[in-house]
C-alpha positions in Angstrom: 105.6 83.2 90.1 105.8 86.8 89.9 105.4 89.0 92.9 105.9 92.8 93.6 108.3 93.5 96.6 110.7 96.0 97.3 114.2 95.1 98.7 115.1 99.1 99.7 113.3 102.1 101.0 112.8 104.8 98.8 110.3 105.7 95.8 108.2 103.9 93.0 111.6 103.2 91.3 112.5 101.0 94.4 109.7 98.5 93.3 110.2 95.1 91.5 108.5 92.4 90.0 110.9 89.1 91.5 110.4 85.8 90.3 109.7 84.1 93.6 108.3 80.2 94.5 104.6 79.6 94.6 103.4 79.4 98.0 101.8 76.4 99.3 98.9 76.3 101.5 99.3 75.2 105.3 96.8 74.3 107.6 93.7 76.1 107.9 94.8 77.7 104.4 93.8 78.9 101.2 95.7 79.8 98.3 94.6 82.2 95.6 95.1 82.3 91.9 95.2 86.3 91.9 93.4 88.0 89.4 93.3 91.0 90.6 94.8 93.3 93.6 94.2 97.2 94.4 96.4 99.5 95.9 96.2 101.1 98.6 97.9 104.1 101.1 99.5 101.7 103.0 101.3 99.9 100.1 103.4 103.8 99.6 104.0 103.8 103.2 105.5 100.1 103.2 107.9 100.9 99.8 109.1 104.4 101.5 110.0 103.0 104.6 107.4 104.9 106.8 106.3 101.8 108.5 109.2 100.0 109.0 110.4 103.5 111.0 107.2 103.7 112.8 108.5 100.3 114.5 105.1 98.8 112.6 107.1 96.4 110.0 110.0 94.3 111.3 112.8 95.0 108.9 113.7 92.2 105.9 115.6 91.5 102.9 112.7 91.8 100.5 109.2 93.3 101.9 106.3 92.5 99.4 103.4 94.6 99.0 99.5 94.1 98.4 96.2 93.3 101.1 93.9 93.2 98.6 93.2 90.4 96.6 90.6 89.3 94.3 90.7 85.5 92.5 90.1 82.1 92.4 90.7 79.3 95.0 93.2 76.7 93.2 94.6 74.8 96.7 93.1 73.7 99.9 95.3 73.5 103.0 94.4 70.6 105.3 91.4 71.0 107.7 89.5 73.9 105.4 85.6 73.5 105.1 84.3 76.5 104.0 85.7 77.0 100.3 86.5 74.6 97.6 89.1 74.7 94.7 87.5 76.8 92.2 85.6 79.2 94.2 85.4 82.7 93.6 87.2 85.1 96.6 87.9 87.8 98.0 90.2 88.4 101.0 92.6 90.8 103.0 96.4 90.1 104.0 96.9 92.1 107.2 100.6 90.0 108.2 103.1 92.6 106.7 105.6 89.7 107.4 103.5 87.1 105.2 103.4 87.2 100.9 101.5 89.6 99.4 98.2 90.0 97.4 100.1 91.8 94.7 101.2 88.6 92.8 100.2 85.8 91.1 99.2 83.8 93.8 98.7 84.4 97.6 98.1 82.0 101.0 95.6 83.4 103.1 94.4 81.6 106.4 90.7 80.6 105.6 89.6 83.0 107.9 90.6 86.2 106.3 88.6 85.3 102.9 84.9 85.1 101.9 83.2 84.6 98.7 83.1 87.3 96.4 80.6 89.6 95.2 78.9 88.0 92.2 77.3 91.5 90.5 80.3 93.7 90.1 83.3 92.6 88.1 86.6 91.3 89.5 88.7 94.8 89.7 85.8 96.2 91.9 85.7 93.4 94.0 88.8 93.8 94.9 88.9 97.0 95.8 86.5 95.9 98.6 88.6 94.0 101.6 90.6 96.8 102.8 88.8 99.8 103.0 85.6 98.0 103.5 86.6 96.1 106.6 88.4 99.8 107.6 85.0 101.8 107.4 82.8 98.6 109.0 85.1 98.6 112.1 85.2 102.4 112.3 81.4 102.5 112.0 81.2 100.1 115.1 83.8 101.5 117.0 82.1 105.0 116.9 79.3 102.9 118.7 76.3 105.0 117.4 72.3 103.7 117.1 70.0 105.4 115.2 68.9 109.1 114.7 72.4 110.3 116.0 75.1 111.9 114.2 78.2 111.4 112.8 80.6 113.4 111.1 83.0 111.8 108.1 85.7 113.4 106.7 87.2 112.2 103.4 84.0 111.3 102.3 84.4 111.1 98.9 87.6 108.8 99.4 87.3 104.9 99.4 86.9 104.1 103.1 84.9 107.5 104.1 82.2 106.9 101.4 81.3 103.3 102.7 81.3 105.0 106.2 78.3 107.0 105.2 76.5 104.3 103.3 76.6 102.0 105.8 75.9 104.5 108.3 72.7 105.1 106.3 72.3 101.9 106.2 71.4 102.2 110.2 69.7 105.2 110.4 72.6 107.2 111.5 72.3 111.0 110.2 75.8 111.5 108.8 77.5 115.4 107.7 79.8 114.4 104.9 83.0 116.7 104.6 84.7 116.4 101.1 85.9 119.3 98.0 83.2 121.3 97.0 83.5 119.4 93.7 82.7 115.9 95.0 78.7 117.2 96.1 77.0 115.6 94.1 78.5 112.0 94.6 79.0 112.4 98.1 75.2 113.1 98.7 74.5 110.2 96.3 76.0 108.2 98.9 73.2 108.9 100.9 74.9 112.0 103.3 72.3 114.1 105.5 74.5 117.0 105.0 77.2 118.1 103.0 80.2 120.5 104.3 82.9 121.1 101.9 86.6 120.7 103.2 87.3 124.4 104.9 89.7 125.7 107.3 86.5 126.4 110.1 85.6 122.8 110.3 83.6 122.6 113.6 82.3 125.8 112.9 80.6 124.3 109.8 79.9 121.3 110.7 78.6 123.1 114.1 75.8 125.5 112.1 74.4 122.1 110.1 74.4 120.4 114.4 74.2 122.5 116.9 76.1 121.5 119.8 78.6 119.0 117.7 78.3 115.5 116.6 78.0 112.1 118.4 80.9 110.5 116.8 83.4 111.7 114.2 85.7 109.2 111.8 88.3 110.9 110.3 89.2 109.2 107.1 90.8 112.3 106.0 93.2 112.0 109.0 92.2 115.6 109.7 92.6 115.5 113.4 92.1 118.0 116.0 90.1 120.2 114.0 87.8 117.6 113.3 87.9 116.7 116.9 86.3 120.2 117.4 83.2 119.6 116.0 82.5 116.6 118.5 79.8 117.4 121.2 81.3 116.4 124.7 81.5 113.4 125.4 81.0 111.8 122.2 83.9 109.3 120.3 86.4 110.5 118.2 87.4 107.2 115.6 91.3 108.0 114.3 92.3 106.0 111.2 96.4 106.8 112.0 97.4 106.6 115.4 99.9 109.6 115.2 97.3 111.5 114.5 95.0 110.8 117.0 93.8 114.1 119.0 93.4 113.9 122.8 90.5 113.7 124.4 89.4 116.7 125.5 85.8 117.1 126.7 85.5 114.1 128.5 85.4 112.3 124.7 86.7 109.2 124.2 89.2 109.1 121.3 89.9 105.5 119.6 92.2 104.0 117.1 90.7 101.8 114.0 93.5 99.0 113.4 91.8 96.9 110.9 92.1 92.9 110.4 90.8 89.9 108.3 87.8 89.3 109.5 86.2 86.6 106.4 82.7 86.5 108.0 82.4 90.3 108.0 83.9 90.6 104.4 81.1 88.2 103.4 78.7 90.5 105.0 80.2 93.3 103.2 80.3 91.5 100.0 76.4 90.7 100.3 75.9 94.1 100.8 77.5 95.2 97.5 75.5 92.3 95.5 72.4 93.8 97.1 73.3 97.4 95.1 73.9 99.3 98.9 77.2 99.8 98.6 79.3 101.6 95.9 82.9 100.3 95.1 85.0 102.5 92.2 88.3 101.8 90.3 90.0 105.0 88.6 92.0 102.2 86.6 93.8 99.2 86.1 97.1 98.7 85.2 98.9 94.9 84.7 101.2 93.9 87.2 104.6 94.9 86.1 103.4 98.8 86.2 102.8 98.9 90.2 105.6 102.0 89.6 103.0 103.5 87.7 99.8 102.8 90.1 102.5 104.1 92.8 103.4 107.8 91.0 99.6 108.1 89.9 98.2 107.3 93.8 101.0 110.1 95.4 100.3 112.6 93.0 96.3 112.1 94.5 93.4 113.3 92.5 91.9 110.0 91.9 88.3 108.9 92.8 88.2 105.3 92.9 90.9 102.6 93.2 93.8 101.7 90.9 93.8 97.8 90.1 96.3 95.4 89.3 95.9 93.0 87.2 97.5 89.6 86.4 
């Protein structure tokens, strides 16, 4: 089968489509007839090197690249229950160490999948696992009820604008920071306010709630100057750990390390069917042009996920 890995460090020109066994399905196992796998931030900082240096990925011969995955279950490992050969899935790949998503076929432990979405199409569903699970653990980690506030930065990209839907979703009042040029769709998404991206953050976001927020999430990876605009006392939820500020103020400052979680993915999932959240692809490109999704995601810009396709 054909599977996208990168065997040294370095740019998109470092990636390559290898001709590698098909995987078979242990116990407590799925495996997935891919059909479609998105890509994500992480999958440039795995192909540059950046997490193998940040002591996050144990150094190998060949490191191979997708979470996302999108397809059809065509094996059954011994002692699965919930899915059948033929079903429809989605699921997320969180061992670095394990095969990736970005293939023609990928073993996931039964766990980490859950039916997919049956109202959008396959690209979209894919996009769903990762940045999904990221802004559903985020939300709950920021530990908010309704009527209080929560500021999310990167709002317009894939995992802040699921924060504020399903933030809406719970009565939580949310101030959406994006460019002035993503308004419109950000406040689609259901924002109580909109700040555009500025230098004076928490003075911004401080005129629209006086006295701060509850809870920030900083999908934007923005930091201490979105830390500013935090009311004592309230939660700070990082998305990068380097980047986490300190917690002044008596706040409490957290660290979002997302993980397969199938029965929250199927919650999620349900929740797209249902028309409450939005997913978005900027493209898709077949398998063999991952170089191409690479140069495209680095050079930013895009609204929406790129997909690959088999």
């Amino acid at each position: 089968m054909r599977a996208v890995a990168v065997r040294r460090f370095g740019g998109p020109e470092v990636l390559e489509v290898l001709d590698t066994p098909v995987p078979q399905a242990g116990p407590g196992q799925v495996r997935v007839r891919v059909a479609a796998a998105s890509v994500n931030r992480i999958d440039l900082s795995t192909r540059n090197g950046a997490l193998t240096k940040a002591g996050l990925l144990a150094p190998a011969a060949e490191v191979w690249l997708g979470w996302d995955v999108a397809g059809r279950v065509d094996q059954l490992g011994p002692g699965v229950t919930r899915f059948a050969v033929g079903d429809q899935v989605i699921g997320l790949r969180d061992v670095l160490s394990a095969g990736g998503a970005q293939a023609d076929f990928v073993v996931l432990d039964e766990t980490a999948v859950a039916p997919a979405p049956t109202r959008v199409s396959v690209e979209l569903a894919a996009t769903l696992p990762l940045i999904g699970l990221t802004a559903d653990r985020s939300l709950a980690l920021a530990g908010l009820h309704a009527g209080q506030t929560l500021l999310v930065t990167g709002a317009a990209g894939g995992v802040g604008g699921l924060v504020v839907e399903l933030a809406a979703l719970s009565g939580i009042r949310t101030v959406a920071v994006a460019g002035e040029q993503d308004e419109e769709a950000v406040r689609g998404l259901a924002a109580t306010w909109f700040v555009p991206r500025t230098d004076r953050l928490a003075e911004a976001v401080r005129r629209q709630v006086p006295g701060g927020v509850d809870a920030v999430v900083d999908a934007a990876v923005i930091g201490i100057a979105a830390h500013e605009a935090l009311r004592a006392g309230g939660t700070f939820v990082a998305l990068v750990a380097p980047f986490a500020p300190p917690p002044l103020r008596a706040t409490r400052v957290v660290v979002q390390e997302v993980y397969a979680d199938g029965a929250r993915l199927a919650a999620l999932a349900a929740l797209v069917d249902a028309g409450r959240l939005t997913l978005r692809v900027a493209d898709t490109l077949p398998l063999d042009q991952v170089a191409v999704a690479h140069e495209r995601m680095a050079a930013g810009g895009l609204r929406g996920r790129l997909v690959l396709t088999a």
